[in-house]
PyMOL CGO cylinders between C-alpha atoms (Angstrom):
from pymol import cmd
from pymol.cgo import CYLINDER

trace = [
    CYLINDER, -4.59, 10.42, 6.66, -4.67, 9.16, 10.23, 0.3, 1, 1, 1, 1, 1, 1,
    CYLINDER, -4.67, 9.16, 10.23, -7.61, 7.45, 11.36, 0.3, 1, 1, 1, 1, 1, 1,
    CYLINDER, -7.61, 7.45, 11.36, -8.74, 7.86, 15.31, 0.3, 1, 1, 1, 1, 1, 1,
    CYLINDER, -8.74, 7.86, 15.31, -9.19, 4.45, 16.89, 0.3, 1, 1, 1, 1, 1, 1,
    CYLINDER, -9.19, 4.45, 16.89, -8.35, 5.63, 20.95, 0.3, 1, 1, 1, 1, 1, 1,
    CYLINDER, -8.35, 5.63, 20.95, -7.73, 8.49, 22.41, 0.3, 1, 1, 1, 1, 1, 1,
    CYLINDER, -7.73, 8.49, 22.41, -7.69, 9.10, 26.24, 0.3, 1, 1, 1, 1, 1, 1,
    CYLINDER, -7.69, 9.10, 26.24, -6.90, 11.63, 28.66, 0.3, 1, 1, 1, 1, 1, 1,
    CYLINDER, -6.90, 11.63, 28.66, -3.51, 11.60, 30.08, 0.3, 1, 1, 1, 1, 1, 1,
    CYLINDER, -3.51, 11.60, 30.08, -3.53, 14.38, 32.79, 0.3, 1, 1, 1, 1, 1, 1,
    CYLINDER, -3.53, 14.38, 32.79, -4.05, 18.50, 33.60, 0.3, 1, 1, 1, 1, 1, 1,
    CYLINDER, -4.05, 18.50, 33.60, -0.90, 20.32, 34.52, 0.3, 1, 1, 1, 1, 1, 1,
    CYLINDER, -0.90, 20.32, 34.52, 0.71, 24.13, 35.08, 0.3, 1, 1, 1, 1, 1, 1,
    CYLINDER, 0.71, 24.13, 35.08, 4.25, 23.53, 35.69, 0.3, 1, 1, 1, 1, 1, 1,
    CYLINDER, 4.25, 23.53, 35.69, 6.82, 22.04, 33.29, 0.3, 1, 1, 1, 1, 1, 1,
    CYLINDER, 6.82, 22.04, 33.29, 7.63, 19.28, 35.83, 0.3, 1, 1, 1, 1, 1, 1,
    CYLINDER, 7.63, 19.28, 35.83, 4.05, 17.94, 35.86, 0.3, 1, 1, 1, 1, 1, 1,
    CYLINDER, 4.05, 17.94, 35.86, 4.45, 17.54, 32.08, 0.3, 1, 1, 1, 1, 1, 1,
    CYLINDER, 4.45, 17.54, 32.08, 3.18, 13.93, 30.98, 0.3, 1, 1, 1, 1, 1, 1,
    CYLINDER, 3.18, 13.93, 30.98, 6.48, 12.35, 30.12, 0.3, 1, 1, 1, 1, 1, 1,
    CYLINDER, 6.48, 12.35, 30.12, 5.74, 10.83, 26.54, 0.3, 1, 1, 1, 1, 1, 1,
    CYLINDER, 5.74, 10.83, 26.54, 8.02, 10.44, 24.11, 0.3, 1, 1, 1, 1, 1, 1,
    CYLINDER, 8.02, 10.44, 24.11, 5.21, 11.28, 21.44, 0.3, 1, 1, 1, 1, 1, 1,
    CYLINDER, 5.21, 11.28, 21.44, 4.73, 14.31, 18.44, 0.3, 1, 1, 1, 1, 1, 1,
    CYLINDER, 4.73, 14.31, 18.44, 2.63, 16.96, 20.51, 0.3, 1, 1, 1, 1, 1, 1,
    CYLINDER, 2.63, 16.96, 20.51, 0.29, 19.39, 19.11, 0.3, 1, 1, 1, 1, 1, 1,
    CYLINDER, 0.29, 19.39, 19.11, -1.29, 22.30, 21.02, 0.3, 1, 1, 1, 1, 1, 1,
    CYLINDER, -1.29, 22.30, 21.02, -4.15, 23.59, 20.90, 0.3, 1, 1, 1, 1, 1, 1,
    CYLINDER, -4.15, 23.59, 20.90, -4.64, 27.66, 21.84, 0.3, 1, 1, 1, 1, 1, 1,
    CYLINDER, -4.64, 27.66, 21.84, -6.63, 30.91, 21.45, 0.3, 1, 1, 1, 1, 1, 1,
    CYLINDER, -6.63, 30.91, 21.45, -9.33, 33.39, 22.71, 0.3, 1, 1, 1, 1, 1, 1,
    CYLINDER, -9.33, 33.39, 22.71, -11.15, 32.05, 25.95, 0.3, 1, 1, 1, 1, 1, 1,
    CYLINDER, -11.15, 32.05, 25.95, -14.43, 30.34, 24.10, 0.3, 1, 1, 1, 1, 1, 1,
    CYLINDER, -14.43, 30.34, 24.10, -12.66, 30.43, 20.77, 0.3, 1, 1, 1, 1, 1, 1,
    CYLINDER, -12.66, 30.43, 20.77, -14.01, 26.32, 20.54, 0.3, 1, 1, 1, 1, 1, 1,
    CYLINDER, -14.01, 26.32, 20.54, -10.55, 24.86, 21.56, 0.3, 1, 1, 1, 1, 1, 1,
    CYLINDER, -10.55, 24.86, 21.56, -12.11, 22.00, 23.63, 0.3, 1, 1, 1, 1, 1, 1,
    CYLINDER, -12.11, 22.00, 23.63, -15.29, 21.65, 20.92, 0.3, 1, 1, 1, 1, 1, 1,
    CYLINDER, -15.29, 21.65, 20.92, -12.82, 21.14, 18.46, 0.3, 1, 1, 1, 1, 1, 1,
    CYLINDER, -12.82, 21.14, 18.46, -10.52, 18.56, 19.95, 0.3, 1, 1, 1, 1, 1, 1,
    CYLINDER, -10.52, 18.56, 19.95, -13.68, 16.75, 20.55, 0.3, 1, 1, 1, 1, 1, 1,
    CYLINDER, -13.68, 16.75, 20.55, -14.42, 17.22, 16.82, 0.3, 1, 1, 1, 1, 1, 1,
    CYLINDER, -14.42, 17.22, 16.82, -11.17, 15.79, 15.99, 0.3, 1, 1, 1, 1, 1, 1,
    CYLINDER, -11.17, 15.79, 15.99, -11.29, 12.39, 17.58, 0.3, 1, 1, 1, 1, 1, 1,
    CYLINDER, -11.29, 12.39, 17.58, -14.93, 12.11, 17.06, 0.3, 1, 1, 1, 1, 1, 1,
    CYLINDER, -14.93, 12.11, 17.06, -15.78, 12.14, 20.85, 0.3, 1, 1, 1, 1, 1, 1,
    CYLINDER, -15.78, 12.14, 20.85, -18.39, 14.37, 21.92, 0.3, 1, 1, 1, 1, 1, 1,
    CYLINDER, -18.39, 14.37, 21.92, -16.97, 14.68, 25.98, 0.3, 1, 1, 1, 1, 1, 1,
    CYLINDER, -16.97, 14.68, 25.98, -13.13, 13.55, 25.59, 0.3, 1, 1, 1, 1, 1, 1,
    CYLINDER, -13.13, 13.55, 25.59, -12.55, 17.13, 26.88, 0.3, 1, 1, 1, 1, 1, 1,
    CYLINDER, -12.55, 17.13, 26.88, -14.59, 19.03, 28.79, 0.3, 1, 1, 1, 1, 1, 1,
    CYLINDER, -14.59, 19.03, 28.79, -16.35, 22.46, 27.45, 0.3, 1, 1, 1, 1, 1, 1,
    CYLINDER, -16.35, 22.46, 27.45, -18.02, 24.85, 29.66, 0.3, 1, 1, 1, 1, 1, 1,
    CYLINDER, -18.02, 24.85, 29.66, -20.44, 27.63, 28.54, 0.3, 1, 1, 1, 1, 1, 1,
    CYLINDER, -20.44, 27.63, 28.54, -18.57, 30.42, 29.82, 0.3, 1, 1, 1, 1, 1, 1,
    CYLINDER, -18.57, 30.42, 29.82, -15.09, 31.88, 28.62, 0.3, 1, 1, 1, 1, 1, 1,
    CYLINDER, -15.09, 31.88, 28.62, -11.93, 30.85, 31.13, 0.3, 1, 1, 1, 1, 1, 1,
    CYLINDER, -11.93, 30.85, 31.13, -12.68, 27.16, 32.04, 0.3, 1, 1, 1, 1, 1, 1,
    CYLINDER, -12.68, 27.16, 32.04, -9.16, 25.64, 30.70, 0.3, 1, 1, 1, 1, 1, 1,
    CYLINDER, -9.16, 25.64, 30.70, -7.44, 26.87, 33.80, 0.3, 1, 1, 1, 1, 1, 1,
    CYLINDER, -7.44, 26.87, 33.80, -4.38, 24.39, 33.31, 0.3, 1, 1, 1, 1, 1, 1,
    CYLINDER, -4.38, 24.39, 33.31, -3.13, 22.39, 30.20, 0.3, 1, 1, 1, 1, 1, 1,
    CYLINDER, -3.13, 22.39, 30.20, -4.63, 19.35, 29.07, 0.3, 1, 1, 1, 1, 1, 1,
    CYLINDER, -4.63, 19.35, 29.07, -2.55, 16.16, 27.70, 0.3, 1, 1, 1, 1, 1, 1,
    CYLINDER, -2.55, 16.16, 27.70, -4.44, 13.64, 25.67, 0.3, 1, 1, 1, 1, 1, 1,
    CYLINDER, -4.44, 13.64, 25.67, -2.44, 10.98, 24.07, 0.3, 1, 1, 1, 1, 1, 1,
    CYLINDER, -2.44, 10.98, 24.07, -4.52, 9.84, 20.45, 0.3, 1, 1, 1, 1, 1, 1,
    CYLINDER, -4.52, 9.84, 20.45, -3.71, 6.78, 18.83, 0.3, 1, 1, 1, 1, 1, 1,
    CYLINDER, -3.71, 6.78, 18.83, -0.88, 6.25, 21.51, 0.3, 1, 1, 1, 1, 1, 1,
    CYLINDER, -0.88, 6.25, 21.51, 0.93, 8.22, 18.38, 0.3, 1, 1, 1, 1, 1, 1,
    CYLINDER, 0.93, 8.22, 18.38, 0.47, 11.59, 19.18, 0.3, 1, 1, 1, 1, 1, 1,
    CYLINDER, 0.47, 11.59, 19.18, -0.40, 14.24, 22.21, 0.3, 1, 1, 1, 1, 1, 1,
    CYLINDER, -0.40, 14.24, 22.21, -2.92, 16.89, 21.67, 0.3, 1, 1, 1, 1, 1, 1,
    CYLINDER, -2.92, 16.89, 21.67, -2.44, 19.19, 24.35, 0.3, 1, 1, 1, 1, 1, 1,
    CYLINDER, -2.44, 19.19, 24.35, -5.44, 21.89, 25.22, 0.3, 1, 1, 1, 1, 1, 1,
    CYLINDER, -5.44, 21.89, 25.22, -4.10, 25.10, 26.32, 0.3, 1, 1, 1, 1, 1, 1,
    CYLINDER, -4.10, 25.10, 26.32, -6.04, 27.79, 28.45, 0.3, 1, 1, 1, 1, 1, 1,
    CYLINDER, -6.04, 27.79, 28.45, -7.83, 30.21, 26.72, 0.3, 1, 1, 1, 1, 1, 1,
    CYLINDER, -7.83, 30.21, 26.72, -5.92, 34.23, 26.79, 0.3, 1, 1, 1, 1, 1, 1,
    CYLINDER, -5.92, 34.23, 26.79, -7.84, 37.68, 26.82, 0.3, 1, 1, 1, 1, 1, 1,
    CYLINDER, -7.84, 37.68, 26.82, -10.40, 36.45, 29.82, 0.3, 1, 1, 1, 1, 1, 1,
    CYLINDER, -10.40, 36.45, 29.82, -11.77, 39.48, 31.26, 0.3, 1, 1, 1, 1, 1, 1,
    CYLINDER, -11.77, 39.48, 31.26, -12.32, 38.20, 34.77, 0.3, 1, 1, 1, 1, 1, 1,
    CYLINDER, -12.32, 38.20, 34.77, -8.65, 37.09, 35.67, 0.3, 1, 1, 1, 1, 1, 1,
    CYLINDER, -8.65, 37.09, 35.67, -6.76, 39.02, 38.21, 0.3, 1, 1, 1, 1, 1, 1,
    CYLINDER, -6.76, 39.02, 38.21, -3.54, 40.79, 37.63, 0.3, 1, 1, 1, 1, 1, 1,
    CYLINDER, -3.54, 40.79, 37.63, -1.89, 37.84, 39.64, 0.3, 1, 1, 1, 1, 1, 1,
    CYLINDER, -1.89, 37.84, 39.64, -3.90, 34.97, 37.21, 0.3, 1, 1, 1, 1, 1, 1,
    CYLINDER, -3.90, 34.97, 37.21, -2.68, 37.00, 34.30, 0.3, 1, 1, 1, 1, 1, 1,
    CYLINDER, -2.68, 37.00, 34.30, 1.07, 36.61, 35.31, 0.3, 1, 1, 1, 1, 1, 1,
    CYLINDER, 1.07, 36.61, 35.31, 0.62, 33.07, 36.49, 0.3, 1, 1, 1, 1, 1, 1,
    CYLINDER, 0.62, 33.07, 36.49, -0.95, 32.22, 32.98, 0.3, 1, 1, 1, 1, 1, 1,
    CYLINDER, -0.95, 32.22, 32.98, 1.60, 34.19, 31.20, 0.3, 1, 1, 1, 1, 1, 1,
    CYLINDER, 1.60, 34.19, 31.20, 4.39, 31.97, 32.81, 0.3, 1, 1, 1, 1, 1, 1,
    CYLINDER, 4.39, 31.97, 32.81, 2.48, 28.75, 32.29, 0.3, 1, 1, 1, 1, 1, 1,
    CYLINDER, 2.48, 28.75, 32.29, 2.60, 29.58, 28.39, 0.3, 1, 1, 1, 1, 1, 1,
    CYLINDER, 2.60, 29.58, 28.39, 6.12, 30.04, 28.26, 0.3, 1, 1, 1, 1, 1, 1,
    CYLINDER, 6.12, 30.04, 28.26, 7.32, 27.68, 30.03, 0.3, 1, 1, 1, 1, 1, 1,
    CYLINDER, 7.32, 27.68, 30.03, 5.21, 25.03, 27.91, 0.3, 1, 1, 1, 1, 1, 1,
    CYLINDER, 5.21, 25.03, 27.91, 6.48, 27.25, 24.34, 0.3, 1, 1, 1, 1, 1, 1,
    CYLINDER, 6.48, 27.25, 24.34, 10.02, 27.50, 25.71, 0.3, 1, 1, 1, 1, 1, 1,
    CYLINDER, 10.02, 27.50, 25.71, 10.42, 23.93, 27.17, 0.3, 1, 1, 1, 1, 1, 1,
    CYLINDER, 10.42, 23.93, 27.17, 8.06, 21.35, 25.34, 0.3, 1, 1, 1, 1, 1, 1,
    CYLINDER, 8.06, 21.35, 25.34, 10.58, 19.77, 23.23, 0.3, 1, 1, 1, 1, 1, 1,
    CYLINDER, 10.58, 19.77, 23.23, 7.92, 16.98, 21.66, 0.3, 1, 1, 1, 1, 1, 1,
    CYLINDER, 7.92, 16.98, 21.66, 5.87, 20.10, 20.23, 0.3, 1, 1, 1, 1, 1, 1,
    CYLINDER, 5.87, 20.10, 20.23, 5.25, 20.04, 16.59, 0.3, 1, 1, 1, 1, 1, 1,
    CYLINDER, 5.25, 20.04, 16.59, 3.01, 22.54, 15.81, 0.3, 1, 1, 1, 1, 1, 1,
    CYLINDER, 3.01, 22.54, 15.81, 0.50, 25.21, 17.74, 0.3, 1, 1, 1, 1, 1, 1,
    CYLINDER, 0.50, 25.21, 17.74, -2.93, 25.46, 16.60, 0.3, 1, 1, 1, 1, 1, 1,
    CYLINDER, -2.93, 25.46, 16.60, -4.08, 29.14, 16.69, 0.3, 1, 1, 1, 1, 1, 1,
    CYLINDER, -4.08, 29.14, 16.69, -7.92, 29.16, 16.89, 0.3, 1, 1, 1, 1, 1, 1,
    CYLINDER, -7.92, 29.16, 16.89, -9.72, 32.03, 16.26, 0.3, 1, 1, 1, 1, 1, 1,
    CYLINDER, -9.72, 32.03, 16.26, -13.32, 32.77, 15.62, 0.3, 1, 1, 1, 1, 1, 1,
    CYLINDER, -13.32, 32.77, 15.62, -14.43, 33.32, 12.20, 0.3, 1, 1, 1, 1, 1, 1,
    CYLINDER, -14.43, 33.32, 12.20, -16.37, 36.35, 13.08, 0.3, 1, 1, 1, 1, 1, 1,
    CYLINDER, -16.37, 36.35, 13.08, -13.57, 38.05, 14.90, 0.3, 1, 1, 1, 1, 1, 1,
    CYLINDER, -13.57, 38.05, 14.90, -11.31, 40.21, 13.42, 0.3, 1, 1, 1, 1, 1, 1,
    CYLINDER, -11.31, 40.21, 13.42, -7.61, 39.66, 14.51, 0.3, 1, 1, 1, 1, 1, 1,
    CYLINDER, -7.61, 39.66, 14.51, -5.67, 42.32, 16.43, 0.3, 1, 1, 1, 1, 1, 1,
    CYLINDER, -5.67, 42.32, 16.43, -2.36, 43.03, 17.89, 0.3, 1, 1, 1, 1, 1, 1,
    CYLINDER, -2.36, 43.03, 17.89, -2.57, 40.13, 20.48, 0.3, 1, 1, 1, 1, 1, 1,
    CYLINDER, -2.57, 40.13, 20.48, -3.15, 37.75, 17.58, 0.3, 1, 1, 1, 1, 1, 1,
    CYLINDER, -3.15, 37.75, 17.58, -0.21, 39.64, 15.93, 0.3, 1, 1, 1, 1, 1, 1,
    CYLINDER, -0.21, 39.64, 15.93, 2.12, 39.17, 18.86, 0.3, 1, 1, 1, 1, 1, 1,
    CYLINDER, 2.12, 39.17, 18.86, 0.73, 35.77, 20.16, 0.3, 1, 1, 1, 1, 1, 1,
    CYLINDER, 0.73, 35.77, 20.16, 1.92, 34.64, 16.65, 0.3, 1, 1, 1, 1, 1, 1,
    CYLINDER, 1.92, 34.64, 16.65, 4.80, 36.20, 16.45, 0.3, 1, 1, 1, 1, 1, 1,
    CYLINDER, 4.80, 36.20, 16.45, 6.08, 34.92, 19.82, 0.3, 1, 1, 1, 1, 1, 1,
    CYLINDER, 6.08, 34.92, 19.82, 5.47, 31.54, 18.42, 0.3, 1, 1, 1, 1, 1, 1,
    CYLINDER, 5.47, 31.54, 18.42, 7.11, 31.54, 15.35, 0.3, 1, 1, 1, 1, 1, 1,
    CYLINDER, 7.11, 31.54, 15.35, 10.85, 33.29, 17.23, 0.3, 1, 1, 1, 1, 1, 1,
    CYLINDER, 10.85, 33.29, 17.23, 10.72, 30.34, 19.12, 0.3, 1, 1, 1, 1, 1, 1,
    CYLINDER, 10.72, 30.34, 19.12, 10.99, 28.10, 15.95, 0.3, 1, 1, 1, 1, 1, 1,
    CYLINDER, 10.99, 28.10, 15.95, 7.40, 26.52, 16.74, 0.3, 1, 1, 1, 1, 1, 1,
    CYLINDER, 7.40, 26.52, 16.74, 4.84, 26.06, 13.55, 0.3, 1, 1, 1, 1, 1, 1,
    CYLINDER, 4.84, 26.06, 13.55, 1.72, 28.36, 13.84, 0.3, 1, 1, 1, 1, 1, 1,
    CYLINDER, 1.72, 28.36, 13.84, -1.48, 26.84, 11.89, 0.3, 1, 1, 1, 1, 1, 1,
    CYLINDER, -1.48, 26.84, 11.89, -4.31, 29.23, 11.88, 0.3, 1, 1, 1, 1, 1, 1,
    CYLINDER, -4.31, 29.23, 11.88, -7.91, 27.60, 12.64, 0.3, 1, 1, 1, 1, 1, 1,
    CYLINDER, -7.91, 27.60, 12.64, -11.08, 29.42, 12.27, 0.3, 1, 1, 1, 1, 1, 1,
    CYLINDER, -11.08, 29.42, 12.27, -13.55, 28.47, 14.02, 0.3, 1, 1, 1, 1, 1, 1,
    CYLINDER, -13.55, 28.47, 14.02, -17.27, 28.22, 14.05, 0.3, 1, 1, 1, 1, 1, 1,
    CYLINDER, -17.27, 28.22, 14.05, -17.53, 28.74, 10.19, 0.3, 1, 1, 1, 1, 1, 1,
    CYLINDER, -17.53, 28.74, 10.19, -20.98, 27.66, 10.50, 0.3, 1, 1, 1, 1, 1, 1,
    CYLINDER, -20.98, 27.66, 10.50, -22.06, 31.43, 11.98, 0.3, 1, 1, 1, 1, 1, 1,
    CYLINDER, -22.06, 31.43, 11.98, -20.95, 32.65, 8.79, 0.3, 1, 1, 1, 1, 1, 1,
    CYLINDER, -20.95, 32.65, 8.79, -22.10, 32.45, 4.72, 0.3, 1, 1, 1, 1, 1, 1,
    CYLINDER, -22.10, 32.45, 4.72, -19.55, 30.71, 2.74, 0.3, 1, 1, 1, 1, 1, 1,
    CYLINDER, -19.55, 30.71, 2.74, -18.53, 34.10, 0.46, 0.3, 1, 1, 1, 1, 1, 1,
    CYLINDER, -18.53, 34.10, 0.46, -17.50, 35.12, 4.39, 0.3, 1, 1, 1, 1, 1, 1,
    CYLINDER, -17.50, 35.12, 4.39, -15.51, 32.38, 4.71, 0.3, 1, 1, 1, 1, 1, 1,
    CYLINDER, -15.51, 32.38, 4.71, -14.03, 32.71, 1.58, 0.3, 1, 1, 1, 1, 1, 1,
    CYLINDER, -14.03, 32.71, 1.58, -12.92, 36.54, 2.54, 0.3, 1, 1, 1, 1, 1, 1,
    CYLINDER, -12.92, 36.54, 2.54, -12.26, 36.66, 6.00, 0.3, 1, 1, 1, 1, 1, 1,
    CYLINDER, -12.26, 36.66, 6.00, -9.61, 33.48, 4.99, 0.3, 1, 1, 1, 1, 1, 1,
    CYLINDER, -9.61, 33.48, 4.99, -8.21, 36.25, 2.17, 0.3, 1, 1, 1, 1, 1, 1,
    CYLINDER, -8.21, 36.25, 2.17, -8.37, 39.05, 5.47, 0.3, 1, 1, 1, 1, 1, 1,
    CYLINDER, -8.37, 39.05, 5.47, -6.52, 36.80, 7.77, 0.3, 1, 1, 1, 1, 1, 1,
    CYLINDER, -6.52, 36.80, 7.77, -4.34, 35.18, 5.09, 0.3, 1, 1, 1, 1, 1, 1,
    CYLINDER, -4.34, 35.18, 5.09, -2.77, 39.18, 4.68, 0.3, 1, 1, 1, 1, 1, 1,
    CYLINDER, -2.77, 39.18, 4.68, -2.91, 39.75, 8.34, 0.3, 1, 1, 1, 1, 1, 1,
    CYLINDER, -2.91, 39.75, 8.34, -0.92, 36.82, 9.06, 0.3, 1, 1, 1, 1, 1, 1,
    CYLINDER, -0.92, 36.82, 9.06, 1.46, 36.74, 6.01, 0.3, 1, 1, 1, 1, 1, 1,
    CYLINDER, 1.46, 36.74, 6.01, 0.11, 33.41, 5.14, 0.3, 1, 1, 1, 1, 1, 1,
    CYLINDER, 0.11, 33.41, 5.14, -1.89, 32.09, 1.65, 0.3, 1, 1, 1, 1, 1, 1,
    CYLINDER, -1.89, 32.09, 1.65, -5.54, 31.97, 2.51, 0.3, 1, 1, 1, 1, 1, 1,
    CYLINDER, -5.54, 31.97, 2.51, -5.50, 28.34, 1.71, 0.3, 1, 1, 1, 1, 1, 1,
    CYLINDER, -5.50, 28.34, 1.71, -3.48, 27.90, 5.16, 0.3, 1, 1, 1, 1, 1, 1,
    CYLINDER, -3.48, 27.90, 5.16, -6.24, 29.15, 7.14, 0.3, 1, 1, 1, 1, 1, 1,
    CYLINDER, -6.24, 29.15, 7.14, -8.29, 26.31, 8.07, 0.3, 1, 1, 1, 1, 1, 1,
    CYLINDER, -8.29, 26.31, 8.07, -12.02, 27.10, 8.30, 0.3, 1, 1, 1, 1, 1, 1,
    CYLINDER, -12.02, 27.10, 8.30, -13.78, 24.55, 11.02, 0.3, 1, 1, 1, 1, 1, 1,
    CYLINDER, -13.78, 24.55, 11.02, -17.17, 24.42, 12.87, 0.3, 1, 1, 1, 1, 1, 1,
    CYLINDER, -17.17, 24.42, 12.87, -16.98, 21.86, 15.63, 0.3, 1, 1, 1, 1, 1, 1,
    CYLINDER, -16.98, 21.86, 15.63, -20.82, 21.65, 15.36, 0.3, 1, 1, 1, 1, 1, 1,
    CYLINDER, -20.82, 21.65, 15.36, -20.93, 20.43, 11.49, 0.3, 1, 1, 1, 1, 1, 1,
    CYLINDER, -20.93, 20.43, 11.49, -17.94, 19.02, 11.80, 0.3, 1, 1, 1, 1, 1, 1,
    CYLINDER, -17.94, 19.02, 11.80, -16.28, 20.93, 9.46, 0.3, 1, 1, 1, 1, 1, 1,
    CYLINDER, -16.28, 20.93, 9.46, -12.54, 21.08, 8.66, 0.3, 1, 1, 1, 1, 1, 1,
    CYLINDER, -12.54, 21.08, 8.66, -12.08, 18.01, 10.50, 0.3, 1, 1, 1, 1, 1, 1,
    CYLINDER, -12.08, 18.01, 10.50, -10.46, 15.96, 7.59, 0.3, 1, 1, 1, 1, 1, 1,
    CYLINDER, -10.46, 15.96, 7.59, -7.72, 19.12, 6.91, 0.3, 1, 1, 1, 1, 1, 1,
    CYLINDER, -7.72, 19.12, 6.91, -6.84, 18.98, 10.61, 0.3, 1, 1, 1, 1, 1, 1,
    CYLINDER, -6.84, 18.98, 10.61, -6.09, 15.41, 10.87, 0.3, 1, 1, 1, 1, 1, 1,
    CYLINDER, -6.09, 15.41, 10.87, -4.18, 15.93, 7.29, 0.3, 1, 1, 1, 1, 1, 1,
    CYLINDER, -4.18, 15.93, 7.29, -2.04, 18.30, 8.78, 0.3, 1, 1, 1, 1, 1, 1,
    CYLINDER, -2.04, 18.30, 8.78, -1.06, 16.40, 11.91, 0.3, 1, 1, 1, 1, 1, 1,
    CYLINDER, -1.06, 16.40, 11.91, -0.48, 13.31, 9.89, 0.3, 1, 1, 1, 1, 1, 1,
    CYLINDER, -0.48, 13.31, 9.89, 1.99, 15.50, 7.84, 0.3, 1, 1, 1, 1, 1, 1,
    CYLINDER, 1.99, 15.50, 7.84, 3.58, 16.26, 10.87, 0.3, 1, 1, 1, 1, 1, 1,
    CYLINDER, 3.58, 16.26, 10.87, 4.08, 12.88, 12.45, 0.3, 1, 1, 1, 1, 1, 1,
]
cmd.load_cgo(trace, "trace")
């Protein structure tokens, strides 16, 4: 398993040409506005402000390049389903998401975060499914496992594992806070590289 020895921020962007052009493995990082996607990438390379988290939902307003290792990008997406964008955000984010799915040729792998407590719907369903017709890997993370008993844990994996037409061992419970699931994150990207 890959060890973290650097990682640093690259740059913010919203349209394919402002792209960080590195020739690196990406892996994104996307889900539910305050689903823990920036807690977690700080979880990952064991730096507690390498991206920036905000207490309310809908922060992310552009993606986020970080190069780790100078091996691999991790690339923080805006959060969907925030309540307080406009009509005109919505389309604007919308397009931003495509054109990274559709056009990011270094992309291994999206991480789909979700919190453990939340029961997925049809805009998991389809978020997934959009994914996956574009040839791009979906892992499914669940986060903040730590605001739920471990029998939970063990059944909403078994929930999400039929939901998603995935083994419940391929859901990957984390908690940014106890640093949980850290070690089966890294595993995966390293089997990716």
């Amino acid at each position: 398993m890959i060890k973290i020895v650097s990682a640093d921020f690259i740059k913010g962007a919203v349209k394919p040409e402002a792209y960080p052009s590195v020739n690196l493995p990406e892996f994104a990082f996307f889900g539910r506005s305050n689903a823990g996607k920036s807690s977690l990438i700080n979880m990952i390379v064991n730096r507690k402000s390498l991206v920036k988290t905000g207490s309310r939902p809908g922060m992310t307003r552009q993606i986020n390049f970080f190069t780790i290792n100078k091996q691999f990008v991790l690339a923080d997406l805006p959060g969907y389903g925030y309540a307080q964008r406009s009509a005109e955000e919505n389309r604007a984010f919308d397009r931003m998401l495509t054109d990274y799915a559709s056009l990011r040729q270094e992309l291994k792998a999206i991480f789909f975060l979700m919190d453990m407590r939340r029961i997925p719907g049809e805009a998991e369903s389809n978020t997934v499914e959009y994914f996956e017709k574009l040839g791009i890997e979906v892992i499914i993370v669940g986060t903040k496992a730590d605001k739920i008993g471990k029998n939970d844990i063990v059944n909403v994996r078994k929930k999400w594992g039929e939901f998603f037409r995935r083994t419940p061992d391929l859901i990957i419970p984390t908690s940014a806070s106890k640093n949980t699931g850290r070690d089966e994150l890294l595993k995966r990207i390293t089997e990716r590289l």
